[in-house]
C-alpha positions as CSV (number, residue, x, y, z in Angstrom):
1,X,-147.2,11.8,-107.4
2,X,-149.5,14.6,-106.8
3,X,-148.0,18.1,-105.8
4,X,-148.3,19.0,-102.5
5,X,-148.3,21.8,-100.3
6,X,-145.2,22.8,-98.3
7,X,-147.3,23.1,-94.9
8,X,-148.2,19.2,-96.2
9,X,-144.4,18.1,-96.7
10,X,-144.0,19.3,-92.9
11,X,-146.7,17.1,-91.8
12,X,-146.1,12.9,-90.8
13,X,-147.9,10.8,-92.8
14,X,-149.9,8.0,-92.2
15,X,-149.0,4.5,-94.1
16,X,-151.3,1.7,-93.5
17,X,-151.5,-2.2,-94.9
18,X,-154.0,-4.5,-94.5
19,X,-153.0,-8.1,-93.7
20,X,-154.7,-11.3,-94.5
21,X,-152.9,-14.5,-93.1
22,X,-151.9,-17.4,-95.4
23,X,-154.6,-19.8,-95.4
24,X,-154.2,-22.6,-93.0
25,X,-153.3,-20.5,-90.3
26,X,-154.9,-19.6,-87.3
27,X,-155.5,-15.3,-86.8
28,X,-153.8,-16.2,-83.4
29,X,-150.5,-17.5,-85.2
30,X,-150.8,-15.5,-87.8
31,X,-150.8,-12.1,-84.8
32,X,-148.4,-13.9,-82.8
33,X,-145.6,-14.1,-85.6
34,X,-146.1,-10.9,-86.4
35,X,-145.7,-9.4,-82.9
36,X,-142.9,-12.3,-81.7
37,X,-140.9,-13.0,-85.0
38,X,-141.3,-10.3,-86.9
39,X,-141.5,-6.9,-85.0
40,X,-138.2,-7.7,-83.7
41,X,-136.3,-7.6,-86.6
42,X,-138.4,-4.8,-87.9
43,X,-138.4,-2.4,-85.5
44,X,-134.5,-1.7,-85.6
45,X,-135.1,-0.8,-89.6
46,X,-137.7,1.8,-88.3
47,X,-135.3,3.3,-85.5
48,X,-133.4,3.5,-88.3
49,X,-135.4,5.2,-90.6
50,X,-136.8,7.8,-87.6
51,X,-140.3,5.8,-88.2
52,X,-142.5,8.2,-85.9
53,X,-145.4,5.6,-84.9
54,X,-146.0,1.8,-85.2
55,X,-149.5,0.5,-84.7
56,X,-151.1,-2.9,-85.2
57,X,-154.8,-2.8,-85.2
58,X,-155.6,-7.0,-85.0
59,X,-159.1,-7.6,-86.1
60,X,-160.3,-11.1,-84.9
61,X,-163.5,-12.7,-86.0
62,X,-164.8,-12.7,-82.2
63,X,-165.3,-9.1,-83.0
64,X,-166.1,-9.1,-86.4
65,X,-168.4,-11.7,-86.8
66,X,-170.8,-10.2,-84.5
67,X,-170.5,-7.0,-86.2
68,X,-171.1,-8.6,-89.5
69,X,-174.5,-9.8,-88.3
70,X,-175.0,-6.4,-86.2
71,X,-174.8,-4.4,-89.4
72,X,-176.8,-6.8,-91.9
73,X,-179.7,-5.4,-89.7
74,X,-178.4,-1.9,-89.1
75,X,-177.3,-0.9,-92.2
76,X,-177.0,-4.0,-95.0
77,X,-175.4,-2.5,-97.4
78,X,-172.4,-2.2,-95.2
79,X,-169.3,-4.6,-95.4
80,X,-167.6,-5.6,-92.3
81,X,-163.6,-6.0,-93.8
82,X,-162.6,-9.5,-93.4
83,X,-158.6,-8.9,-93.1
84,X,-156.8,-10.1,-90.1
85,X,-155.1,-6.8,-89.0
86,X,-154.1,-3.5,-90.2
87,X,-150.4,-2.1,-89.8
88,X,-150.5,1.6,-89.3
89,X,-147.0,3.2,-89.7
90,X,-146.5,7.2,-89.2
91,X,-143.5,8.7,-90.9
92,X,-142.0,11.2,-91.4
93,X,-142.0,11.6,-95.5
94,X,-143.3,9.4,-98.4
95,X,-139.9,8.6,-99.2
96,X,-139.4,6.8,-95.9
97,X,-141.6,3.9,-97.2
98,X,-139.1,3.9,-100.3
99,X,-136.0,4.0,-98.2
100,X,-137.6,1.6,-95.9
101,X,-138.1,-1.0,-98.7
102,X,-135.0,-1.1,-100.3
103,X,-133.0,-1.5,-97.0
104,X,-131.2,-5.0,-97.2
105,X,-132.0,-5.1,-93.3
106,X,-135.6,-4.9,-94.1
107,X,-135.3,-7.0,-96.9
108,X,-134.4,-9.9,-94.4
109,X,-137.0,-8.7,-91.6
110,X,-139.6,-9.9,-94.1
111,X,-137.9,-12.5,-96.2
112,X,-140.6,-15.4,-94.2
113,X,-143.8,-13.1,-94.9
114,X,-144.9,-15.3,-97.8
115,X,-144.8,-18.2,-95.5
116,X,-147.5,-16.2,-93.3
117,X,-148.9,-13.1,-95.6
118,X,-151.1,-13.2,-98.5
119,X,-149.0,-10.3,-100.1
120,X,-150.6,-10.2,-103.4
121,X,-154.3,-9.3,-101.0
122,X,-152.7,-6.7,-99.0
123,X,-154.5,-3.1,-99.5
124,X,-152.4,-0.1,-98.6
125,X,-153.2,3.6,-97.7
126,X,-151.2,6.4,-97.4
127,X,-152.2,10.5,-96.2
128,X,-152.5,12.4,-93.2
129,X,-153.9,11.7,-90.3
130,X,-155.8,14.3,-88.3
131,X,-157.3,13.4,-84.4
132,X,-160.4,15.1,-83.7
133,X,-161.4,13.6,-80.3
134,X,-158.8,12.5,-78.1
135,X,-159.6,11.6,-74.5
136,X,-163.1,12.8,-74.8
137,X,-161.7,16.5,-75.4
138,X,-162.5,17.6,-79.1
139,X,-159.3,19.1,-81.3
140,X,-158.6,20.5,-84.6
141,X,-162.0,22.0,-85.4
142,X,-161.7,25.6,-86.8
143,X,-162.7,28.1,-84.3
């Protein structure tokens, strides 16, 4: 892995996957099992782990469907993602994702994933992640 900085190894990072459901099933199913079934088991594993921040960003085709045809006008050379949701995690160190993974209780939180995931089409990020407007008011700019 690339060095870093220590100010950076202070700093949460940001950990992000992209989902696409398992074809077959419906976005509405596919969000719904993710948000009744799984989150439940999965948020004790991230107490655990002192996960800072847990967001799911669902990206239905009511949106981006209309988008799609918005931006083939706009600006055609733009592609509107076609995933059904990205999971945004904050933690507290890279390692946490490792720790995270090989933890027999998360090992069982997702053990029915490949009845509802595509894994091998998931995308995944990881860095920092930096607000510069929040509520209208502008932060982090150098003075």
């Amino acid at each position: 892995m690339a060095e870093s900085t220590k100010q950076q190894e202070d700093r949460p990072v940001r950990f992000t996957l992209t989902h696409y459901r398992k074809e077959g099933t419906t976005h509405e199913d596919f969000m719904k099992w993710i948000v009744e079934v799984h989150l439940p088991k999965a948020i004790p594993v991230f107490q655990k782990h002192g996960v800072i921040g847990y967001a799911l960003f669902d990206t239905p085709a009511a949106f981006n469907d209309p988008l799609r045809e918005q931006m083939a006008v706009v600006n055609p050379t733009w592609e509107v993602a076609d995933y059904d949701c990205i999971i945004e995690y904050t933690l507290p160190s890279i390692q946490t994702i490792g720790n995270i993974m090989q933890d027999p209780q998360w090992i069982e939180a997702v053990a029915d994933q490949k009845d509802w995931v595509q894994i091998p089409k998931a995308l995944l990020s990881l860095g920092y992640h930096t607000q510069y407007v929040s509520e209208g008011k502008v932060l982090n700019l150098p003075q």
